[in-house]
C-alpha positions as semicolon CSV with decimal commas, in nm:
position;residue;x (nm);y (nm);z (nm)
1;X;1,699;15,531;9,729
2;X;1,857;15,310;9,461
3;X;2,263;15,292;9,503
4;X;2,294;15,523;9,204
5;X;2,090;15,784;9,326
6;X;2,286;15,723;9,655
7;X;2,661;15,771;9,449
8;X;2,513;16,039;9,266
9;X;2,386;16,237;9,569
10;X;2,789;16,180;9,757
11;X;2,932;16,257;9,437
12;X;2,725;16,598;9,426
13;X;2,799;16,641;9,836
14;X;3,179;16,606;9,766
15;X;3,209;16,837;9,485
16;X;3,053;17,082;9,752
17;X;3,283;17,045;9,954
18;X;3,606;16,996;9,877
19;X;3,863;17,253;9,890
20;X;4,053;17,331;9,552
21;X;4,406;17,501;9,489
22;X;4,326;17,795;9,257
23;X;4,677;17,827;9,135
24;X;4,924;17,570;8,945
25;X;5,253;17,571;9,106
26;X;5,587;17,428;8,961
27;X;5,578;17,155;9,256
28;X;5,257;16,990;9,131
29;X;5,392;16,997;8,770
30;X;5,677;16,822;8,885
31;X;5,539;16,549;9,117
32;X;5,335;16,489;8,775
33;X;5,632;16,454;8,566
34;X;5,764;16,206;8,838
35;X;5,509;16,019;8,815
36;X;5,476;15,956;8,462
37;X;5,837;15,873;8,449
38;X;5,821;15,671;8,785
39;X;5,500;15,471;8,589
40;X;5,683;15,453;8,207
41;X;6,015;15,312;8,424
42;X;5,807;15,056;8,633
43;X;5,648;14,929;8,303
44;X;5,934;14,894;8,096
45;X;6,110;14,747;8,369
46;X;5,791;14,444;8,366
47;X;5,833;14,394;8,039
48;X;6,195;14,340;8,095
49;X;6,129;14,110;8,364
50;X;5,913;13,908;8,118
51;X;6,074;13,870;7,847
52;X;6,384;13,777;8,027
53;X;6,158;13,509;8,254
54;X;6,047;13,398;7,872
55;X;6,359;13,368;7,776
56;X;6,312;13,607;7,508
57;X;6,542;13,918;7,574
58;X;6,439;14,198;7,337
59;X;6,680;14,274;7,075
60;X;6,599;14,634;6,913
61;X;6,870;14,601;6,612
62;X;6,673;14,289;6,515
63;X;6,548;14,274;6,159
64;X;6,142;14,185;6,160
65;X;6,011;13,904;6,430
66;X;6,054;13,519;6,226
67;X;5,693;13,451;6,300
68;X;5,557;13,731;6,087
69;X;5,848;13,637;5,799
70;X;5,763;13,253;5,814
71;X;5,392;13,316;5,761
């Protein structure tokens, strides 16, 4: 058996036999909405951290960036 045919066939085995929640309750909604907010506050908070370790804090009542006005 090639390795595809092998992933394939676990893939199909797993799908068999794995146990799913029928209903949607409010505490899976929620861990989702944590988690998008836990992921959105991780990644502003990197691009924070670099701008700051560039030394180029980000300034949102700027007028437009110089590089695009000096072209």
């Amino acid at each position: 058996m090639s390795i595809l045919e092998i992933a394939l066939a676990s893939q199909i085995w797993a799908r068999r036999h794995e146990k799913r929640g029928l209903a949607f309750d409010e505490s899976a909604g929620l861990k989702a909405l944590l988690r998008v907010a836990f992921v959105f506050f991780a990644f502003t908070l990197l691009i924070a951290a670099l701008n700051i370790a560039a030394d180029r804090p980000q300034m949102l009542a700027q007028s437009s960036a110089p590089v695009a006005t000096g072209r």
